[in-house]
LUMTORVEX-952355 format. One record per residue (C-alpha): x, y, z. Coordinates in steps of 0.25 Angstrom, whole numbers, padded with zeros to 4 digits, m for minus. Example, Ala and Ser with C-alpha at 12.3 -4.5 7.8 and 13.67 -1.06 7.14 Angstrom:
<site><px>0049</px><py>m0018</py><pz>0031</pz></site>
<site><px>0055</px><py>m0004</py><pz>0029</pz></site>
END
This chain:
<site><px>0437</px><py>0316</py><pz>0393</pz></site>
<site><px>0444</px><py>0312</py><pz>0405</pz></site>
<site><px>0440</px><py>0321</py><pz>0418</pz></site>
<site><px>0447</px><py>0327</py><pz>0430</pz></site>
<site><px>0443</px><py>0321</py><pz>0443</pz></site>
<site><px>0441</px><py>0333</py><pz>0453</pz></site>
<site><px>0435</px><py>0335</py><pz>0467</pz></site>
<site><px>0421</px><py>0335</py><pz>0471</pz></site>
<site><px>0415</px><py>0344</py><pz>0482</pz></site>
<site><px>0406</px><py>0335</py><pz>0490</pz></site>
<site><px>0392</px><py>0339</py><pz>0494</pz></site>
<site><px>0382</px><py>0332</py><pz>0503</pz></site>
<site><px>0368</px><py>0336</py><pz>0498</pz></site>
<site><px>0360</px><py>0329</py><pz>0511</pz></site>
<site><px>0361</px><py>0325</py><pz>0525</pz></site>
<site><px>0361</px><py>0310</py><pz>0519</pz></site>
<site><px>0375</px><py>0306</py><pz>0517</pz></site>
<site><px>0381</px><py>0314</py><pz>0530</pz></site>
<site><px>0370</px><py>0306</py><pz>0539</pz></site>
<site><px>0372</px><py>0293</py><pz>0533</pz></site>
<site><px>0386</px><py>0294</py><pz>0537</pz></site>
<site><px>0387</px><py>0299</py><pz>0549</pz></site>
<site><px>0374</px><py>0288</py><pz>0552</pz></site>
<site><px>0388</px><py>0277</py><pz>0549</pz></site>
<site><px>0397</px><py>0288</py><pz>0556</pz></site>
<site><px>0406</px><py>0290</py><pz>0546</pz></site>
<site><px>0403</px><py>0305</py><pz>0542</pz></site>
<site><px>0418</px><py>0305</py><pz>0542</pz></site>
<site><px>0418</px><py>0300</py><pz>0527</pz></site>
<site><px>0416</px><py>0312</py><pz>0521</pz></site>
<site><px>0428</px><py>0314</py><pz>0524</pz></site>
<site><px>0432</px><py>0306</py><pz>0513</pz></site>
<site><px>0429</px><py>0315</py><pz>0502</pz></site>
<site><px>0441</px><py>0322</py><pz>0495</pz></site>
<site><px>0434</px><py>0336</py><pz>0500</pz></site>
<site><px>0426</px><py>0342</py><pz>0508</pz></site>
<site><px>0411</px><py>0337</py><pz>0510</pz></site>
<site><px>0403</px><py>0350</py><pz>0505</pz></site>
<site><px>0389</px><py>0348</py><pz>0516</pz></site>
<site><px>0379</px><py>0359</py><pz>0510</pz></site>
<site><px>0373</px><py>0364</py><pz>0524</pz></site>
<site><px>0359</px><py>0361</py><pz>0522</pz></site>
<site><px>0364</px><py>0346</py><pz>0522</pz></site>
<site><px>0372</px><py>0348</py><pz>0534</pz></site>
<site><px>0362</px><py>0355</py><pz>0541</pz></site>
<site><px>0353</px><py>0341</py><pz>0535</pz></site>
<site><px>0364</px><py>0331</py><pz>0541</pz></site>
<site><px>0366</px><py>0341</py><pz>0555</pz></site>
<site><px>0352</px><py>0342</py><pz>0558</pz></site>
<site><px>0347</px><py>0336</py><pz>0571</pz></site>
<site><px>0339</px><py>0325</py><pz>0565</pz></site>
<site><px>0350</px><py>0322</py><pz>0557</pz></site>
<site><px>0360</px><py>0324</py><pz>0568</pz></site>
<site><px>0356</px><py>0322</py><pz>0581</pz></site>
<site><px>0367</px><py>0321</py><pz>0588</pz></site>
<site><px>0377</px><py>0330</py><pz>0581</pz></site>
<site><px>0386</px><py>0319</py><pz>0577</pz></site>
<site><px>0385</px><py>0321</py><pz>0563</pz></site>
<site><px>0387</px><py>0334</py><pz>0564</pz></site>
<site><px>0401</px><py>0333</py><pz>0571</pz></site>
<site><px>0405</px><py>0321</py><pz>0561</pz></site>
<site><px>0404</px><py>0331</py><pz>0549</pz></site>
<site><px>0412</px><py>0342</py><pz>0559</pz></site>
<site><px>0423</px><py>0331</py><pz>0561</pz></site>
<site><px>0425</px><py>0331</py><pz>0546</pz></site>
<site><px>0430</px><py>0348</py><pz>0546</pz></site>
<site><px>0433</px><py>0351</py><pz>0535</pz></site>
<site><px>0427</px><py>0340</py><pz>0526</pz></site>
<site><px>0413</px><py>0347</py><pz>0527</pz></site>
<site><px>0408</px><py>0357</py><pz>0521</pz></site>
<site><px>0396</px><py>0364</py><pz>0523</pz></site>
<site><px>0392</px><py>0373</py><pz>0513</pz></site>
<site><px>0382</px><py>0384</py><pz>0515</pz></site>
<site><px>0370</px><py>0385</py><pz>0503</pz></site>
<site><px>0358</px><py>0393</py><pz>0502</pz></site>
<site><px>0349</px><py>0383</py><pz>0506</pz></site>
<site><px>0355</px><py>0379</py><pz>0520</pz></site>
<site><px>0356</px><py>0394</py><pz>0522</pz></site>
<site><px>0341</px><py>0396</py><pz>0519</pz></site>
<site><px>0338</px><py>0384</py><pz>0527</pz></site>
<site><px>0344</px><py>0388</py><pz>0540</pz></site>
<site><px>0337</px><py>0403</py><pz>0537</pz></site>
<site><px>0325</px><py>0394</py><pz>0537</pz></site>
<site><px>0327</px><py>0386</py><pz>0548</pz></site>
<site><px>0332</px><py>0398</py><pz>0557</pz></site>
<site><px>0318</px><py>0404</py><pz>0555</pz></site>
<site><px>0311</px><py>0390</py><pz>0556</pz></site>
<site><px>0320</px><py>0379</py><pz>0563</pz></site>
<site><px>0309</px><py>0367</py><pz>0558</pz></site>
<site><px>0313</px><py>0372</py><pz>0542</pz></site>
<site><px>0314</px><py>0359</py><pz>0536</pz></site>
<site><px>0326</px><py>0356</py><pz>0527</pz></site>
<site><px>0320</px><py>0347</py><pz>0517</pz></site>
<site><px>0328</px><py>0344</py><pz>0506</pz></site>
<site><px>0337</px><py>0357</py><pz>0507</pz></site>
<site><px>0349</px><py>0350</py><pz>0507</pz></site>
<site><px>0350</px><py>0344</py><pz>0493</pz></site>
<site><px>0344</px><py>0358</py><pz>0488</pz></site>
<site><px>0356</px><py>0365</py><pz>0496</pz></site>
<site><px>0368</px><py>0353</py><pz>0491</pz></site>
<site><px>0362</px><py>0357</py><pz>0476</pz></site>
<site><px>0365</px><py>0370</py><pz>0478</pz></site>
<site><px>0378</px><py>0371</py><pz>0482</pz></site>
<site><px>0381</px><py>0359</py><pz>0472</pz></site>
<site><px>0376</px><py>0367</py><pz>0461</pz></site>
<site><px>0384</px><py>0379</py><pz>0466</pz></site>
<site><px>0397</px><py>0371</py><pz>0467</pz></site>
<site><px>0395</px><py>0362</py><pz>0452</pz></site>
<site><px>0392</px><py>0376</py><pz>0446</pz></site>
<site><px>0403</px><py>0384</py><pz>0454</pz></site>
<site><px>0415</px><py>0377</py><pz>0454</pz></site>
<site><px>0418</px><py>0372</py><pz>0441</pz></site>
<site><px>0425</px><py>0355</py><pz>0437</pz></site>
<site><px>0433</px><py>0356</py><pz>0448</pz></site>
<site><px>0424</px><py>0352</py><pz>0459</pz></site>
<site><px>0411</px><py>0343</py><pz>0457</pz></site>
<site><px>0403</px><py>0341</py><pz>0468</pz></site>
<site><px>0399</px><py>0328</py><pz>0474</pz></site>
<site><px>0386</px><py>0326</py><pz>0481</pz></site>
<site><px>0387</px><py>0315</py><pz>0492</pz></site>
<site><px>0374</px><py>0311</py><pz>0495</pz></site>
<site><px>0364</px><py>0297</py><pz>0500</pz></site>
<site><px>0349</px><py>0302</py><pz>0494</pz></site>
<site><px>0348</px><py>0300</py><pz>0481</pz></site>
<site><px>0338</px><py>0309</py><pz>0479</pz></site>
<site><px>0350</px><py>0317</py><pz>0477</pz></site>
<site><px>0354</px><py>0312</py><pz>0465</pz></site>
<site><px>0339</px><py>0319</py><pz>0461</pz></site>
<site><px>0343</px><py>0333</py><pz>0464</pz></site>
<site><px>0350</px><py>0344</py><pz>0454</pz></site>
<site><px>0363</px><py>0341</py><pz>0461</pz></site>
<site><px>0363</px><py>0328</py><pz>0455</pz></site>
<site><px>0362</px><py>0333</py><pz>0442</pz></site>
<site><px>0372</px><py>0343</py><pz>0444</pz></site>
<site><px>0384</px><py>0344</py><pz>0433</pz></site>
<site><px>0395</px><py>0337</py><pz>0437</pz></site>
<site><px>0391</px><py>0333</py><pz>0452</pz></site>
<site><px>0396</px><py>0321</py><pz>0457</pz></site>
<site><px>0385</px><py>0311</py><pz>0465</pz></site>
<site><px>0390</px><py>0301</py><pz>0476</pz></site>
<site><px>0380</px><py>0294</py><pz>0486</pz></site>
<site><px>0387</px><py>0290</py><pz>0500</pz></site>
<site><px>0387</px><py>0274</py><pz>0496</pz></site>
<site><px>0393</px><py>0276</py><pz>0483</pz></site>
<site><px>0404</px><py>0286</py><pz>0491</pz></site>
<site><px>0405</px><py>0274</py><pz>0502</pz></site>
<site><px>0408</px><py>0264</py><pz>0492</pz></site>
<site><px>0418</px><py>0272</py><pz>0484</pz></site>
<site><px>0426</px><py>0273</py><pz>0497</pz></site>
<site><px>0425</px><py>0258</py><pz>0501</pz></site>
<site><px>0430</px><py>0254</py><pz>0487</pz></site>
<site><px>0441</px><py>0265</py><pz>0487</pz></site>
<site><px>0446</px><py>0258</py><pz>0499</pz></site>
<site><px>0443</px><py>0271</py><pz>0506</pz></site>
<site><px>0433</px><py>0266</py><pz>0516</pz></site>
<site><px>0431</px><py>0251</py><pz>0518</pz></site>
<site><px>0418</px><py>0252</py><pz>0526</pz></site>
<site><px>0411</px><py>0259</py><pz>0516</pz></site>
<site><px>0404</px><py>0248</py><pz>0512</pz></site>
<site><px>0399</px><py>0244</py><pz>0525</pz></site>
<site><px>0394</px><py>0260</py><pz>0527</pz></site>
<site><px>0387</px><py>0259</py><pz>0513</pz></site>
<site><px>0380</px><py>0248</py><pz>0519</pz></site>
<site><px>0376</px><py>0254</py><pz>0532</pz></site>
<site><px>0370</px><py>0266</py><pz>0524</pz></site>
<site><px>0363</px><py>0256</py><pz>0516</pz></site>
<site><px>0359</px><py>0249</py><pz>0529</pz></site>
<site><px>0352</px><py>0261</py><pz>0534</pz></site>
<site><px>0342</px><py>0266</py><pz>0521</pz></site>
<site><px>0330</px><py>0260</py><pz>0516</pz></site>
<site><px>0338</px><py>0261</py><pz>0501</pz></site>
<site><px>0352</px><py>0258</py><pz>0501</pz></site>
<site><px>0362</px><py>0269</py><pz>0494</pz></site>
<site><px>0365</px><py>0264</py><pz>0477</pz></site>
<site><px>0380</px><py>0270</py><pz>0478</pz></site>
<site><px>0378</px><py>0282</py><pz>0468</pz></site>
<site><px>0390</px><py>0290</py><pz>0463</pz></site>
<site><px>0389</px><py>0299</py><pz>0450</pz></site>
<site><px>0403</px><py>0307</py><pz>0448</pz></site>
<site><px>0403</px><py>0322</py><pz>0445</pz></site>
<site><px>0407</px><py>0325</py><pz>0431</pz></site>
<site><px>0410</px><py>0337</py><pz>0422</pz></site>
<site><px>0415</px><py>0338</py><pz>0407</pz></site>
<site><px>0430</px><py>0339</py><pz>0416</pz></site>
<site><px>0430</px><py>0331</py><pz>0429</pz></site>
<site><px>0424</px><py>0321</py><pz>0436</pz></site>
<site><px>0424</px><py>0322</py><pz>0452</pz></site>
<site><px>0430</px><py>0314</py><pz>0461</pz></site>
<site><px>0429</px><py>0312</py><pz>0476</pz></site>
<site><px>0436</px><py>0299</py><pz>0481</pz></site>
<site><px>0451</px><py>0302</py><pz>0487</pz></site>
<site><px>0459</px><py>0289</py><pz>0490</pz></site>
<site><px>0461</px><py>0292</py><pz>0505</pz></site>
<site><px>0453</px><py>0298</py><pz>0518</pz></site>
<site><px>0466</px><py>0306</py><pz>0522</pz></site>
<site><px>0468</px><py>0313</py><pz>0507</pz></site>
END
Protein backbone atom coordinates (compact mmCIF):
# COMPACT_ATOMS: atom_id res chain seq x y z
CA UNK A 1 0.00 0.00 0.00
CA UNK A 2 1.49 3.26 -1.13
CA UNK A 3 1.20 6.17 1.55
CA UNK A 4 0.54 9.84 1.61
CA UNK A 5 3.44 11.91 2.56
CA UNK A 6 2.04 14.71 4.93
CA UNK A 7 3.58 17.40 7.44
CA UNK A 8 5.07 16.88 10.65
CA UNK A 9 4.55 19.25 13.65
CA UNK A 10 8.13 19.33 15.16
CA UNK A 11 8.75 19.03 18.91
CA UNK A 12 11.96 19.70 20.83
CA UNK A 13 11.74 17.45 24.07
CA UNK A 14 14.93 19.03 25.87
CA UNK A 15 17.29 21.82 26.22
CA UNK A 16 19.90 19.46 24.22
CA UNK A 17 19.48 20.22 20.55
CA UNK A 18 18.64 24.27 21.13
CA UNK A 19 21.98 24.53 23.21
CA UNK A 20 24.13 22.53 20.99
CA UNK A 21 23.22 24.75 18.34
CA UNK A 22 23.24 27.87 19.53
CA UNK A 23 26.99 26.66 21.21
CA UNK A 24 27.96 26.41 16.89
CA UNK A 25 25.70 29.80 16.43
CA UNK A 26 23.39 28.59 14.12
CA UNK A 27 20.23 28.50 16.17
CA UNK A 28 18.89 29.89 12.83
CA UNK A 29 18.47 26.47 11.45
CA UNK A 30 15.53 25.72 12.68
CA UNK A 31 14.48 27.59 10.40
CA UNK A 32 14.78 25.13 7.99
CA UNK A 33 11.85 23.01 8.91
CA UNK A 34 8.87 23.29 6.51
CA UNK A 35 6.83 24.51 9.96
CA UNK A 36 6.90 25.96 13.04
CA UNK A 37 9.22 24.47 15.73
CA UNK A 38 6.73 23.49 18.56
CA UNK A 39 9.30 24.23 22.03
CA UNK A 40 7.05 22.76 24.90
CA UNK A 41 7.73 25.43 27.85
CA UNK A 42 9.47 23.44 30.31
CA UNK A 43 12.22 22.84 27.69
CA UNK A 44 12.38 26.45 26.80
CA UNK A 45 12.38 27.40 30.32
CA UNK A 46 15.38 24.27 30.38
CA UNK A 47 17.45 26.01 27.25
CA UNK A 48 16.50 30.05 28.84
CA UNK A 49 17.60 29.33 32.27
CA UNK A 50 20.64 31.16 33.51
CA UNK A 51 22.88 28.47 33.58
CA UNK A 52 22.06 27.44 30.28
CA UNK A 53 21.90 31.00 29.08
CA UNK A 54 23.92 33.35 30.86
CA UNK A 55 24.15 36.01 28.63
CA UNK A 56 20.53 36.01 26.96
CA UNK A 57 22.03 35.29 23.74
CA UNK A 58 20.07 32.22 23.16
CA UNK A 59 17.32 33.50 24.21
CA UNK A 60 17.21 36.58 21.52
CA UNK A 61 18.44 33.84 18.65
CA UNK A 62 15.19 31.92 19.25
CA UNK A 63 13.14 35.55 19.28
CA UNK A 64 15.03 36.42 15.91
CA UNK A 65 13.10 33.37 14.41
CA UNK A 66 9.31 34.99 15.26
CA UNK A 67 7.06 33.02 14.20
CA UNK A 68 9.10 29.69 13.55
CA UNK A 69 8.86 29.00 17.42
CA UNK A 70 6.29 27.97 19.25
CA UNK A 71 6.09 27.64 22.79
CA UNK A 72 3.37 25.52 23.78
CA UNK A 73 1.98 25.66 27.41
CA UNK A 74 1.35 22.10 29.27
CA UNK A 75 0.63 21.17 32.61
CA UNK A 76 3.78 20.29 33.63
CA UNK A 77 5.53 23.68 32.92
CA UNK A 78 2.55 25.26 34.52
CA UNK A 79 2.85 23.20 37.74
CA UNK A 80 6.56 23.75 37.62
CA UNK A 81 6.46 27.70 37.61
CA UNK A 82 3.59 27.35 40.68
CA UNK A 83 6.32 25.53 42.26
CA UNK A 84 8.99 27.50 41.58
CA UNK A 85 7.04 30.72 42.35
CA UNK A 86 6.67 29.25 45.98
CA UNK A 87 10.15 28.01 46.10
CA UNK A 88 12.61 29.71 43.41
CA UNK A 89 15.55 26.58 44.21
CA UNK A 90 12.61 23.81 42.76
CA UNK A 91 14.59 21.68 40.73
CA UNK A 92 13.43 20.86 37.14
CA UNK A 93 14.79 17.33 36.83
CA UNK A 94 13.75 15.55 33.94
CA UNK A 95 10.40 17.54 33.68
CA UNK A 96 10.96 18.39 30.20
CA UNK A 97 10.80 15.00 28.34
CA UNK A 98 7.69 14.35 30.86
CA UNK A 99 6.15 17.70 29.57
CA UNK A 100 7.29 16.93 25.47
CA UNK A 101 5.34 13.42 26.10
CA UNK A 102 2.53 15.11 26.98
CA UNK A 103 1.75 17.12 24.63
CA UNK A 104 3.01 14.72 22.01
CA UNK A 105 0.45 12.15 23.35
CA UNK A 106 -2.26 14.92 23.14
CA UNK A 107 -1.27 15.89 19.35
CA UNK A 108 -0.62 11.88 18.06
CA UNK A 109 -4.11 11.16 19.74
CA UNK A 110 -5.87 14.71 18.71
CA UNK A 111 -5.26 15.25 15.45
CA UNK A 112 -5.70 12.57 13.35
CA UNK A 113 -3.15 11.22 9.77
CA UNK A 114 -2.85 14.57 8.87
CA UNK A 115 -0.11 15.69 11.23
CA UNK A 116 2.55 13.23 12.89
CA UNK A 117 4.74 14.80 15.06
CA UNK A 118 8.55 14.72 14.92
CA UNK A 119 10.51 14.83 17.89
CA UNK A 120 14.16 16.58 17.36
CA UNK A 121 16.24 15.65 19.93
CA UNK A 122 20.41 14.84 20.91
CA UNK A 123 19.92 12.42 24.19
CA UNK A 124 19.11 9.09 23.36
CA UNK A 125 17.80 8.26 26.33
CA UNK A 126 14.79 9.76 24.49
CA UNK A 127 14.41 7.12 22.34
CA UNK A 128 13.62 5.16 25.96
CA UNK A 129 10.70 7.26 26.87
CA UNK A 130 6.79 6.61 25.89
CA UNK A 131 7.01 9.13 23.19
CA UNK A 132 9.34 7.03 21.43
CA UNK A 133 6.91 4.37 21.19
CA UNK A 134 4.19 6.43 20.39
CA UNK A 135 2.14 5.41 17.06
CA UNK A 136 3.15 6.94 14.39
CA UNK A 137 5.82 9.56 15.69
CA UNK A 138 8.49 10.32 13.64
CA UNK A 139 12.23 10.34 15.51
CA UNK A 140 15.16 12.57 14.19
CA UNK A 141 18.39 13.09 16.07
CA UNK A 142 20.24 16.57 15.21
CA UNK A 143 23.26 14.78 13.23
CA UNK A 144 20.93 12.63 11.15
CA UNK A 145 18.93 16.19 10.53
CA UNK A 146 22.39 17.81 9.59
CA UNK A 147 23.40 15.20 7.28
CA UNK A 148 20.13 15.24 5.40
CA UNK A 149 20.58 18.95 4.73
CA UNK A 150 24.31 18.54 3.55
CA UNK A 151 23.29 15.68 1.17
CA UNK A 152 20.20 17.57 -0.17
CA UNK A 153 22.59 20.13 -1.04
CA UNK A 154 20.83 22.42 1.40
CA UNK A 155 23.43 23.28 3.69
CA UNK A 156 27.00 22.41 2.62
CA UNK A 157 28.63 22.82 6.15
CA UNK A 158 26.81 20.34 7.75
CA UNK A 159 29.25 18.08 7.73
CA UNK A 160 31.92 20.23 9.29
CA UNK A 161 28.91 21.14 12.27
CA UNK A 162 28.31 17.35 12.70
CA UNK A 163 31.93 17.29 13.47
CA UNK A 164 32.17 20.04 15.88
CA UNK A 165 29.18 18.55 17.77
CA UNK A 166 31.18 15.40 17.81
CA UNK A 167 34.29 17.42 18.67
CA UNK A 168 32.50 18.55 21.75
CA UNK A 169 31.03 15.04 23.55
CA UNK A 170 32.69 12.29 25.12
CA UNK A 171 30.39 10.03 22.62
CA UNK A 172 29.79 11.10 19.40
CA UNK A 173 26.07 11.42 17.85
CA UNK A 174 25.20 7.74 15.54
CA UNK A 175 22.91 9.67 13.00
CA UNK A 176 19.34 8.30 14.05
CA UNK A 177 16.24 8.96 12.09
CA UNK A 178 13.02 6.51 12.22
CA UNK A 179 10.12 8.10 9.94
CA UNK A 180 6.64 8.35 11.46
CA UNK A 181 4.07 5.99 10.06
CA UNK A 182 0.54 5.17 10.07
CA UNK A 183 -1.77 2.48 8.12
CA UNK A 184 -2.18 6.07 5.54
CA UNK A 185 0.89 8.34 5.64
CA UNK A 186 4.35 8.38 6.27
CA UNK A 187 5.65 11.98 7.47
CA UNK A 188 7.70 14.14 5.82
CA UNK A 189 9.81 17.24 6.91
CA UNK A 190 12.55 18.02 4.31
CA UNK A 191 11.51 21.00 1.77
CA UNK A 192 13.93 21.83 -1.14
CA UNK A 193 14.78 25.39 -0.30
CA UNK A 194 15.32 27.87 3.00
CA UNK A 195 13.13 30.63 1.34
CA UNK A 196 9.97 28.01 0.55
Amino acid sequence: MSRKPVAVAVIIPDASPVLTLAHLGRVDLLGTFSVPVRIVDQAHFEITKAENDPTGEVAVQLTRLHNRIEIIETNVGVGYQARRRRDPQTPSGNLGEIAVDEYATTLAHGTGPSVIPLVLFEDPDVLTLRIARLKGVHLLNTTAWLLTLYREGLLPEGLDLVEQINARRKTPIVPFEKVGLTNRVRSSWLRRSFGS
